[in-house]
DSSP file (Angstrom, degrees, kcal/mol; ACC not computed):
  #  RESIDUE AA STRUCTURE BP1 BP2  ACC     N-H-->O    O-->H-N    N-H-->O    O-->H-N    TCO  KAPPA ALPHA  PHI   PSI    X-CA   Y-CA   Z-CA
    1    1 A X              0   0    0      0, 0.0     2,-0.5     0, 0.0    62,-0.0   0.000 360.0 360.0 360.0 158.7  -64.8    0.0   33.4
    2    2 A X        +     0   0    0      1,-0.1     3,-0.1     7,-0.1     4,-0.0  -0.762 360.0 177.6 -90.8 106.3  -67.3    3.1   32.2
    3    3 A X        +     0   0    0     -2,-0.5     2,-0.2     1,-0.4    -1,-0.1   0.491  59.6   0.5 -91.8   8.3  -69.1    4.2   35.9
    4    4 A X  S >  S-     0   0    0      1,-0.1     3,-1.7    17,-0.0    -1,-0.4  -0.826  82.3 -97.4 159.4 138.6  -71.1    7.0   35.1
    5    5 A X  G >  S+     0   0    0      1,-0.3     3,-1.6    -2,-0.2     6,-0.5   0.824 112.2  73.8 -56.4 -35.7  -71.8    9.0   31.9
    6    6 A X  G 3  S+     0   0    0      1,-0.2    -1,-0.3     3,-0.1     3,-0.0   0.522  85.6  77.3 -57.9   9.4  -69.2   11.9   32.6
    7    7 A X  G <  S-     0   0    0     -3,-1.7    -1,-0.2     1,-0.1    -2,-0.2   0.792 102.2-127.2 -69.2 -43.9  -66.6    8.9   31.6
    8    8 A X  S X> S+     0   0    0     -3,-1.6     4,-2.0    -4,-0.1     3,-2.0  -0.607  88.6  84.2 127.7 -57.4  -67.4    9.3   27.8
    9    9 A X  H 3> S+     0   0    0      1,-0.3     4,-0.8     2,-0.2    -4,-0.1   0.346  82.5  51.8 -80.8  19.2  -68.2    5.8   27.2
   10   10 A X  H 3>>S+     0   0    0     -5,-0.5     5,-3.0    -6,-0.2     4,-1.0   0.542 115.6  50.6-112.5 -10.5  -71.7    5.4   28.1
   11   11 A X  H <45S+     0   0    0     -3,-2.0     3,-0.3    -6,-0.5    -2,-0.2   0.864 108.0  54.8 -62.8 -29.9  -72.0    8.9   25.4
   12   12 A X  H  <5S+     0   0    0     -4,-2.0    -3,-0.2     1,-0.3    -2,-0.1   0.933 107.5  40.3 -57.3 -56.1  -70.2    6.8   23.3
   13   13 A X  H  <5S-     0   0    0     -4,-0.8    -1,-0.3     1,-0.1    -2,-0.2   0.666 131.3 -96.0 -54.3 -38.4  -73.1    4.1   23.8
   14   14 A X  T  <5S+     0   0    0     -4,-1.0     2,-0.3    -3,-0.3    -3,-0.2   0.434  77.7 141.5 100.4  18.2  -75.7    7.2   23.5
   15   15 A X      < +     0   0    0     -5,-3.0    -5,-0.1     1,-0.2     3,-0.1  -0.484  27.4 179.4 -68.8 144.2  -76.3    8.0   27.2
   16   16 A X        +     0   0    0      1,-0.5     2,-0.2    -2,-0.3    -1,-0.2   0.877  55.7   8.9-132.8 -40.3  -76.6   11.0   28.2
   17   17 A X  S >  S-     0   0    0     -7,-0.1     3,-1.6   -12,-0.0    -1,-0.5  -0.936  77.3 -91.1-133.3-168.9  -77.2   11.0   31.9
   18   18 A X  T 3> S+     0   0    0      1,-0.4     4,-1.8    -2,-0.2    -3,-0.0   0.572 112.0  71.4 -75.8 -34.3  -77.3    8.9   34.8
   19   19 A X  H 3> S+     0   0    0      2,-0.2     4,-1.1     3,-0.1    -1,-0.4   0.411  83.8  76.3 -55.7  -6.3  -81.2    8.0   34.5
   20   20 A X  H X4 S+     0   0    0     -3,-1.6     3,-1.8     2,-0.2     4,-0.5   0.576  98.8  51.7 -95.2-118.6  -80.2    5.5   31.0
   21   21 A X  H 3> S+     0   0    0      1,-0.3     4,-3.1     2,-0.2    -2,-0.2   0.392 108.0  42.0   6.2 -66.0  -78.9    3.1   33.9
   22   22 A X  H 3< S+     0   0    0     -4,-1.8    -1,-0.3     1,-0.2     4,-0.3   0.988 112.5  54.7 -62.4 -40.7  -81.7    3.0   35.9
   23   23 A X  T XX>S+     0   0    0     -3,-1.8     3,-2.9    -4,-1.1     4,-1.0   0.998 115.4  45.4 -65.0 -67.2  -83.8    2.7   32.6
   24   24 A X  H 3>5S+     0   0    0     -4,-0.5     4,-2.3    -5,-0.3    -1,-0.3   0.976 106.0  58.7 -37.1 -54.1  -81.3   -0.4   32.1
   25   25 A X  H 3<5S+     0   0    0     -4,-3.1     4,-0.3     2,-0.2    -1,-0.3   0.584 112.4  34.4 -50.8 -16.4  -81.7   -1.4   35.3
   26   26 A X  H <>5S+     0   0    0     -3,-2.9     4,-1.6    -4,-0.3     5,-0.4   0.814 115.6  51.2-127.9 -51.6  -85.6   -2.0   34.9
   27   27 A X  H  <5S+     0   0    0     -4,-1.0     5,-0.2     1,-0.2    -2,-0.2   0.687 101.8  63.1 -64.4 -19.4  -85.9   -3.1   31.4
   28   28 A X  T  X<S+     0   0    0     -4,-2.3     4,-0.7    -5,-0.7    -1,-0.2   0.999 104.8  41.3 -60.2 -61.9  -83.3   -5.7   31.8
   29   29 A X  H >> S+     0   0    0     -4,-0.3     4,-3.0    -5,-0.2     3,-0.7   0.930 118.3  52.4 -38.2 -55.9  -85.1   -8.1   34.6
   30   30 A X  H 3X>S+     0   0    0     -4,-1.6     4,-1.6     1,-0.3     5,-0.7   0.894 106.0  46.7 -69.3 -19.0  -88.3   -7.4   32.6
   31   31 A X  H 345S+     0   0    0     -5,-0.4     4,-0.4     2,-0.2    -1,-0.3   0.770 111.5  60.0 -76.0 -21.4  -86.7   -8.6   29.2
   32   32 A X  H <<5S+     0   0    0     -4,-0.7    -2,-0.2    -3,-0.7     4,-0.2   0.806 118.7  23.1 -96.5 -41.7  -85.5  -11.5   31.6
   33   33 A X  H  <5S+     0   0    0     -4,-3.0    -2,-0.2     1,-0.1    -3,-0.1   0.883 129.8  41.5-107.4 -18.6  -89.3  -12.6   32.6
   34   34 A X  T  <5S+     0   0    0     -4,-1.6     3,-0.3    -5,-0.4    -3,-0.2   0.966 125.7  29.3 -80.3 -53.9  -91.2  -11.4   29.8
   35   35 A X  S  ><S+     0   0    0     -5,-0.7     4,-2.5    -4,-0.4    -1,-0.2  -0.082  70.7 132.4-109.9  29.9  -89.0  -12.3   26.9
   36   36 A X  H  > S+     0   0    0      1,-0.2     4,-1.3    -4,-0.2    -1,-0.3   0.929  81.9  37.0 -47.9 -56.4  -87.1  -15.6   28.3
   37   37 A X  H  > S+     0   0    0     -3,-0.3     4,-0.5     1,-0.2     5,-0.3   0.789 111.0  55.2 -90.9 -29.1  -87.9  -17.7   24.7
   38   38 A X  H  > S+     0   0    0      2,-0.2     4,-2.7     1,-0.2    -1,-0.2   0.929 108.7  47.6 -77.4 -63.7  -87.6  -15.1   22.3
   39   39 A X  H  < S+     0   0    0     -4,-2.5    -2,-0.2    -8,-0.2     4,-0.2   0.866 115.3  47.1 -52.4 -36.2  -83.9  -14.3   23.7
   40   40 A X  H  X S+     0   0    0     -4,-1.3     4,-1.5     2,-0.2     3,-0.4   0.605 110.7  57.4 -62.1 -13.6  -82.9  -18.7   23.6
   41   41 A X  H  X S+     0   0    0     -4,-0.5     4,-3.3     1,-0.3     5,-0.4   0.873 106.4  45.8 -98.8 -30.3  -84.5  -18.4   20.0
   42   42 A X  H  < S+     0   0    0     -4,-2.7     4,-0.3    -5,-0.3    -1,-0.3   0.708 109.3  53.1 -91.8   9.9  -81.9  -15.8   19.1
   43   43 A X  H  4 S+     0   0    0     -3,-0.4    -2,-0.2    -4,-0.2    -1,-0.2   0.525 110.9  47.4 -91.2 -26.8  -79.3  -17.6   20.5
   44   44 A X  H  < S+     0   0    0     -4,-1.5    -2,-0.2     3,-0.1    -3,-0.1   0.761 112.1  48.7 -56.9 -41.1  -80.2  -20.6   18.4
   45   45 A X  S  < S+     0   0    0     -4,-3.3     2,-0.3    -5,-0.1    -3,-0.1   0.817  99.0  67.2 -61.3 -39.7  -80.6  -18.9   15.3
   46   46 A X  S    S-     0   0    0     -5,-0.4     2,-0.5    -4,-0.3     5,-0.1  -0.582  95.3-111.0 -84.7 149.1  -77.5  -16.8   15.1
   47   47 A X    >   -     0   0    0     -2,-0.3     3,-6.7     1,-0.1    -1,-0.1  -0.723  20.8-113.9 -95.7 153.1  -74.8  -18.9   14.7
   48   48 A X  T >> S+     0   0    0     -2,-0.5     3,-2.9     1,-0.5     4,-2.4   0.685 114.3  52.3 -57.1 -47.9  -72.0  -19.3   18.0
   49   49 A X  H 3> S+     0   0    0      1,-0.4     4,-1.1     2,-0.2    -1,-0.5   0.734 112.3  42.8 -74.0 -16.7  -69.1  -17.5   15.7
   50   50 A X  H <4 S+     0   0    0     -3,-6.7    -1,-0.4     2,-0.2    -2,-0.2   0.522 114.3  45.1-106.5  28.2  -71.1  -14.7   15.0
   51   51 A X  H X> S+     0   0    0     -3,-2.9     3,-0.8    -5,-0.1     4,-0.8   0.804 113.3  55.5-102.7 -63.6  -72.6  -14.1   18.3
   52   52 A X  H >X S+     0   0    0     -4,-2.4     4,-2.7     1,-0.2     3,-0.6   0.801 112.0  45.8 -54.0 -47.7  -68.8  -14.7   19.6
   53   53 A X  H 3X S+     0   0    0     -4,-1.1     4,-1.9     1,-0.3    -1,-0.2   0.831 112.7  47.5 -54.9 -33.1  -67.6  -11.6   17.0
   54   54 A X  H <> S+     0   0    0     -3,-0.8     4,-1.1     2,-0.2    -1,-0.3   0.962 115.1  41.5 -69.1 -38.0  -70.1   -9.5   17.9
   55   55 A X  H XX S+     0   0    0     -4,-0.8     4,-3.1    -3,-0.6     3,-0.6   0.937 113.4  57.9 -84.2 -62.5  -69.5  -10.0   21.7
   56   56 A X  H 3X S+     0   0    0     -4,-2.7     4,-0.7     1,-0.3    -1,-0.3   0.757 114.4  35.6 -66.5 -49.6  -65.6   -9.8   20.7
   57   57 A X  H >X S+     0   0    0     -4,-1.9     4,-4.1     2,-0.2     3,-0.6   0.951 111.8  60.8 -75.4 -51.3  -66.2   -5.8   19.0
   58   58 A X  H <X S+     0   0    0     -4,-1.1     4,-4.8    -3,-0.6     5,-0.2   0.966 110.3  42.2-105.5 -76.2  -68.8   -4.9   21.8
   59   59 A X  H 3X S+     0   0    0     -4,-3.1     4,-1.6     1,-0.2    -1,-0.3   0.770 114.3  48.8 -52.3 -17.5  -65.7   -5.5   24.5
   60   60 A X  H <X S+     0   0    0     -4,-0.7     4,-3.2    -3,-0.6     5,-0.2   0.890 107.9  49.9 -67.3 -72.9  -63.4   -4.0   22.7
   61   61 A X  H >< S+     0   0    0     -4,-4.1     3,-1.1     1,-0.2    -2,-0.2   0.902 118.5  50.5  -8.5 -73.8  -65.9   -0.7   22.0
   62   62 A X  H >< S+     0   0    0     -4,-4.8     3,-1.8     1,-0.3     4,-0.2   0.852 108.4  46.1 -44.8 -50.6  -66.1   -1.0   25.9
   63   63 A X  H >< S+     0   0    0     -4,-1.6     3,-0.7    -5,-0.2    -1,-0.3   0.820 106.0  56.2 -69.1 -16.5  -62.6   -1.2   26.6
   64   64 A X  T << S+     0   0    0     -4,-3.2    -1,-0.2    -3,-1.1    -2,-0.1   0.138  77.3  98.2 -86.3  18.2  -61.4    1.8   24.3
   65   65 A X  T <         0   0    0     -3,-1.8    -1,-0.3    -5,-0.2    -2,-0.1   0.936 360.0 360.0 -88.0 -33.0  -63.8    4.1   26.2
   66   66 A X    <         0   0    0     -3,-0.7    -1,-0.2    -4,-0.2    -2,-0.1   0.378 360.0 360.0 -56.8 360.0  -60.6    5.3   28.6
């Protein structure tokens, strides 16, 4: 796993220092209370296999950051 931007893979992502975490950190929970139906509605729409492909590249990305 990526711990810290001097790793490469959170530049990969487009971080650049350590503050894009906390900024993660605070917009997630609020995405979480604000935006609860909006996130089920895009999990309805898209269908499972392309959620699962996407998910399936996304872990990959992640893992090829070492």
């Amino acid at each position: 796993m990526c711990h810290g931007p001097e790793h490469g893979c959170h530049i990969r992502f487009g971080a650049r220092t350590g503050g894009a975490l906390v900024i993660l950190g605070v917009i997630v929970p609020l995405h979480r209370v604000f935006l609860k139906r909006s996130v089920s509605l895009i999990f309805q729409v898209f269908p499972r296999s392309i959620l699962g492909v996407i998910l399936f590249f996304a872990g990959v990305e992640a893992c090829s950051c070492h």
